[in-house]
C-alpha positions, -999 to 999 in steps of 0.1 A, spaced: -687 -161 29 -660 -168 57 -642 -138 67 -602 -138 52 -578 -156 80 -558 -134 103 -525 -120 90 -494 -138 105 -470 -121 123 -447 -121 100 -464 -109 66 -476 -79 94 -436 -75 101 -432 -77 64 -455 -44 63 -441 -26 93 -406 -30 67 -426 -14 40 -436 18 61 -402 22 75 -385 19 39 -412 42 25 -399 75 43 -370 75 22 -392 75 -11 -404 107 -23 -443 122 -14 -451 119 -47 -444 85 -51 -446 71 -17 -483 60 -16 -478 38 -48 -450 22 -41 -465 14 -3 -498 -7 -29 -473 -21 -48 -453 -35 -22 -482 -43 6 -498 -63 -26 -468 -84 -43 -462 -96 2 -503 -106 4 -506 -122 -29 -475 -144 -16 -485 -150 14 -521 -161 -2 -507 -183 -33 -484 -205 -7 -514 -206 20 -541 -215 -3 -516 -244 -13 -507 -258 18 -472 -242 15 -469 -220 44 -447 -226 65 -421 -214 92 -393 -213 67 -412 -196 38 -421 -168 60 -386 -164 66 -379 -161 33 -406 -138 28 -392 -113 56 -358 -116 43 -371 -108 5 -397 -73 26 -356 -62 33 -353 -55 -6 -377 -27 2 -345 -4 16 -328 -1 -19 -357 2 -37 -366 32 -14 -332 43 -17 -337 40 -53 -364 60 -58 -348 81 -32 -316 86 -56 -335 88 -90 -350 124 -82 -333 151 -104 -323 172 -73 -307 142 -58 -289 136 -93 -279 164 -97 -267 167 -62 -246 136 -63 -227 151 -97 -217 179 -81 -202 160 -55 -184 140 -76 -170 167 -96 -155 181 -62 -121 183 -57 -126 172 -19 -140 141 -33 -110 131 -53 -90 141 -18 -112 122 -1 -109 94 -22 -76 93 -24 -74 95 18 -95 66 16 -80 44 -6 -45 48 13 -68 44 49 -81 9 36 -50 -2 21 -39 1 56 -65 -16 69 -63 -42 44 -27 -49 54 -33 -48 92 -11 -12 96 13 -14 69 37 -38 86 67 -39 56 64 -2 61 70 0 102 94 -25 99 115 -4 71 114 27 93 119 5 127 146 -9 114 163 22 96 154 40 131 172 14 153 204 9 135 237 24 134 263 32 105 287 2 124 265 -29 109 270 -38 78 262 -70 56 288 -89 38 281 -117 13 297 -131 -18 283 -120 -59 305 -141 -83 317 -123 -113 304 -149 -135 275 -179 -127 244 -170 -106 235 -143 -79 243 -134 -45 252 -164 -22 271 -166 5 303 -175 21 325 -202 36 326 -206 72 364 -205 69 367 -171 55 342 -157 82 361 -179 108 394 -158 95 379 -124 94 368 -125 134 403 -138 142 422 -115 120 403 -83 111 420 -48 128 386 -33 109 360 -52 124 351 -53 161 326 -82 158 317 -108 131 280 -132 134 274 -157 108 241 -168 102 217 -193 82 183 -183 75 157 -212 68 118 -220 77 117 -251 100 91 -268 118 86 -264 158 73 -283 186 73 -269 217 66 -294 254 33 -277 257 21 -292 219 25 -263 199 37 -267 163 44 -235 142 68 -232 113 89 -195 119 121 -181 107 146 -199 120 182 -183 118 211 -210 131 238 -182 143 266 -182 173 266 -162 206 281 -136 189 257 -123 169 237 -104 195 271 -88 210 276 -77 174 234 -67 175 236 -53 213 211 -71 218 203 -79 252 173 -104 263 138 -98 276 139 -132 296 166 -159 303 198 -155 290 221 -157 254 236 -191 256 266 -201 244 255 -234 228 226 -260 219 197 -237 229 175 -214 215 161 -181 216 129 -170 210 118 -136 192 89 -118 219 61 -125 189 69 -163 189 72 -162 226 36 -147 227 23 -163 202 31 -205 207 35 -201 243 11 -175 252 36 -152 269 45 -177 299 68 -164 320 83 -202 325 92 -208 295 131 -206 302 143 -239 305 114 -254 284 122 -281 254 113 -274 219 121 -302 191 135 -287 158 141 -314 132 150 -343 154 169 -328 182 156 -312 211 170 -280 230 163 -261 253 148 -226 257 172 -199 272 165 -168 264 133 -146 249 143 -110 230 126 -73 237 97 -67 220 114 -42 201 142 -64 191 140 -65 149 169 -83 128 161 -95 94 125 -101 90 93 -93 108 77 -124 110 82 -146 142 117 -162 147 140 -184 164 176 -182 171 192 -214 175 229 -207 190 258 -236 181 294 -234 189 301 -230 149 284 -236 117 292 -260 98 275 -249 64 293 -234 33 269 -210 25 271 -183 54 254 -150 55 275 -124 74 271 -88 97 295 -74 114 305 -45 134 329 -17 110 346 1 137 341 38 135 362 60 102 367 27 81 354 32 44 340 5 26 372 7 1 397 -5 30 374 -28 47 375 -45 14 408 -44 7 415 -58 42 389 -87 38 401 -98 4 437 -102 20 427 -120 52 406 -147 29 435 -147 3 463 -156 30 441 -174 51 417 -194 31 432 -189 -4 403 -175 -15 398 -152 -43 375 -125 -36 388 -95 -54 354 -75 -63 331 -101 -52 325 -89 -17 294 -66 -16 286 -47 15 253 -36 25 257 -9 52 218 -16 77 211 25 77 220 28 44 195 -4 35 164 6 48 165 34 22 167 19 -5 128 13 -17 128 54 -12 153 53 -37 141 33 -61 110 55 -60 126 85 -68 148 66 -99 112 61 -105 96 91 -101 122 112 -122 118 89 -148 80 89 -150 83 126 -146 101 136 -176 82 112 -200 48 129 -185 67 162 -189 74 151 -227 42 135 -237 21 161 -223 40 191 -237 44 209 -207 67 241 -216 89 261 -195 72 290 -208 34 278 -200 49 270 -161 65 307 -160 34 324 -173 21 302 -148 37 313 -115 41 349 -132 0 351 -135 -17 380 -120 -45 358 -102 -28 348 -75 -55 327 -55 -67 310 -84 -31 300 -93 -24 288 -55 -58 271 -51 -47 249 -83 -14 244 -74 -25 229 -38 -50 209 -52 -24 196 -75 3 187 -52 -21 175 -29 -37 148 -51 -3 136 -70 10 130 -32 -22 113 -22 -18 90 -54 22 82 -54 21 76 -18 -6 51 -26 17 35 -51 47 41 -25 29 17 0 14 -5 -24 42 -14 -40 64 -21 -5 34 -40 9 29 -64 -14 69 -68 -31 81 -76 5 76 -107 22 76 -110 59 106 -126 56 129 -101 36 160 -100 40 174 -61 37 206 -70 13 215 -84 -24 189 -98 -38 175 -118 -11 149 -83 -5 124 -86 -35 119 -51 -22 153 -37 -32 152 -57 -65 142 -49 -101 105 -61 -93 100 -34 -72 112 -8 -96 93 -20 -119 58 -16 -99 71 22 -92 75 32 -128 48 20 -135 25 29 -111 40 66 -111 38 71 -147 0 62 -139 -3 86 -111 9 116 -134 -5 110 -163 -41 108 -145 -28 141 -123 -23 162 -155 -54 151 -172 -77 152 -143 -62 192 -139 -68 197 -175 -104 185 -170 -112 210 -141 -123 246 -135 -97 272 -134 -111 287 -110 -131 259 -83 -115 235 -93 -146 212 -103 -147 194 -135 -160 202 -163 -194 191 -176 -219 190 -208 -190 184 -233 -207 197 -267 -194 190 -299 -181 219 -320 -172 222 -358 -164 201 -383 -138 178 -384 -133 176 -420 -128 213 -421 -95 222 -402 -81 246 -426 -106 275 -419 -126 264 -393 -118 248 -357 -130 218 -345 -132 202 -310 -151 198 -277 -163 228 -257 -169 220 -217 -184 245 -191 -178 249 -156 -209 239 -135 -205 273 -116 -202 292 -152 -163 303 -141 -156 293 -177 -153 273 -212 -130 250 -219 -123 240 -258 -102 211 -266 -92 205 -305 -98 176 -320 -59 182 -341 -34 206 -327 -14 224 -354 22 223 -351 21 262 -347 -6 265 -315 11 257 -285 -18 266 -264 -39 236 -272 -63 237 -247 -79 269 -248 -93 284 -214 -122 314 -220 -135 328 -185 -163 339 -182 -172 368 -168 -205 380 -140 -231 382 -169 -232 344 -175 -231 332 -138 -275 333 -139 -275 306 -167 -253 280 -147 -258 286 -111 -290 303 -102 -277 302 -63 -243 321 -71 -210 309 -74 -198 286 -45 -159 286 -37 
């Protein structure tokens, strides 16, 4: 008979894969698995040569399906009772649900490229100054917040003994072409020279013009021109004019939004609808600034505005998504408090209790985890509420609006809820949970007998027993029993690990 043909080189790689992967199955085993495998690669190899099949292709498919041999090893690996067994343990940890935790919030932030809403709140709340405050117009009856009539912001900067500077502005996304071919779409805000005395803003390049030019934010002057250092005097084309480029802002320069921006500066604006910030000069209250506005547009302009001027202070603005999670969180907590019949007296026999390592240990842990979760929510909620282009007053900030404190409830009812039940479900004294839930008792049989679950600690620190009905006379529902030095052999052979 002729001798077999040589192996290929690849159905020889495909068995160098099988020897490798086979370290990770157990001694037992490993011998077996290494037939099976070497056979199911050499009977395919055979059925597609003995039909004319083989080819450069197929033994690429026949390496890439050798690479299956890794989580089968694994497999095998994680199917031994030690490793089982092993693996429960850790999950019942507490430093895994820490760890967890830490890595959810470590991914979101990685998800979202360094939680930019979240530096740009606390930029912004850094960087400003009780002086700035935005103005715009809520009508008593009709829709929301709009804003105002160039007129009446016209009047104010002429009139006002309150104000030491007043910017209008118009926020819209509009198309960009720059001499060098570029075409982006930013933020651009149509505002006069005035605005960045009110800001203090001075530039990083160029000048602030005083009309018919633009300025550019430092992130569209990186990003479309690729940080070129002669971009002053440049054209760009927005709509069907063209103007020229006179100025680029600091890198740290932040008004409005944090997406990239352009400022185009006119003599006035000619548009009704006018956002507003100004400068309050320092000891004015909101009260007299108001009254004094209200006159100067009635007098002036003849217009109305009696309790349909709001005012949005910028320090007092960045804080209010904090606020709305602690409306939240006070709600949430006193509904968890409620539902899950937390007493006074259970928290002061609590604090009072004579174990005090035990009682500390649990307390951490508890803290620690409910932080871990509600900042979670905290960021998730700011993250993915506020657009790049929010704008921090009235409604315009989905982040400042009923959306958002609708995602906190939630989410923080959520978070405590789980807290208190995932505490409930844990060790007393190592904090791991509780395992090999056994059904006790009958259920039809309340009046003499209990019914419930029993769980033990894995370390045999204790029994936990759960009934399956509370009377209204047993406010200790869940019922703790620790256990005591005699039952530690029939749980953990090894001694009890802290």
């Amino acid at each position: 008979m002729p001798g077999s043909p040589p192996l290929p080189f690849s159905v020889q790689a495909c068995g160098w894969l099988v020897k490798l992967a086979a370290w990770a199955v157990p001694a037992a085993q490993r011998e077996g698995w290494k037939r099976e495998w070497r056979a199911e690669i050499w009977h395919r190899w055979q059925f597609l040569t003995n039909f004319d099949l083989w080819s450069r292709s197929e033994s690429l498919a026949l390496l890439r399906r050798s690479c299956g041999a890794f989580p089968d090893a694994l497999w095998c690996f994680a199917d031994r009772e030690s490793v089982r067994a092993r693996s429960q343990e850790v999950i019942r940890s507490p430093w895994t649900c820490l760890g967890a935790l830490g890595a959810a919030v470590a991914l979101l932030g990685l998800f979202t490229l360094g939680f930019p809403a979240t530096r740009a709140m606390l930029r912004t709340q850094a960087a400003s100054d009780r002086g700035l405050v935005f103005i715009w117009f809520h009508p008593v009856s009709g829709a929301g917040d709009e804003g105002l009539p160039a007129d009446a912001v016209t009047a104010w900067s002429e009139h006002s003994q309150l104000l030491s500077g007043v910017a209008p502005f118009v926020a819209s996304h509009r198309l960009l072409h720059f001499s060098n071919g570029a075409t982006v779409e930013p933020l651009v805000l149509r505002t006069v020279p005035a605005l960045f005395r009110v800001l203090n803003a001075k530039p990083h390049l160029g000048h602030i013009p005083q009309a018919n030019a633009v300025v550019l934010t430092y992130a569209l002057w990186r990003s479309a021109l690729r940080s070129d250092m002669q971009v002053i005097g440049q054209k760009v084309r927005i709509g069907r004019s063209w103007y020229t480029i006179a100025g680029v802002l600091p890198r740290d320069f932040y008004f409005l939004s944090r997406e990239r921006a352009a400022y185009l500066i006119e003599n006035n604006l000619p548009d009704a609808q006018q956002m507003v910030i100004a400068r309050v000069k320092p000891g004015v209250s909101e009260k007299r600034l108001d009254k004094e506005l209200t006159n100067i547009a009635f007098t002036s302009c003849y217009y109305f505005f009696r309790s349909q001027l709001r005012y949005s202070f910028l320090n007092e603005a960045g804080w209010i998504p904090f606020r709305l999670f602690e409306v939240a969180l006070l709600c949430s907590g006193l509904l968890v408090l409620w539902v899950s019949r937390v007493s006074i007296r259970r928290l002061r026999e609590f604090i009072r209790s004579r174990e005090k390592a035990p009682a500390l240990r649990r307390s951490t842990f508890f803290v620690a985890k409910t932080g871990l979760a509600l900042s979670l929510v905290f960021l998730c909620g700011l993250e993915w509420s506020r657009s790049p282009s929010a704008i921090l007053f009235g409604s315009r900030d989905p982040a400042a609006g009923p959306l958002l404190l609708f995602l906190y409830i939630l989410g923080s009812m959520g978070v405590l809820f789980w807290a208190v039940a995932d505490q409930r479900a844990r060790c007393r004294v190592c904090l791991r949970l509780l395992c090999l839930p056994v059904r006790v008792g009958c259920p039809g049989c309340l009046l003499l007998n209990w019914s419930g679950t029993e769980l033990l600690c894995p370390e045999g620190h204790g029994m936990m027993h759960v009934p399956d009905l509370t009377p209204s006379w047993e406010e200790m529902s869940d019922r703790w029993i620790s256990l005591d030095e005699s039952w530690k052999d029939l749980f953990a052979p090894s001694g009890p690990r802290s």
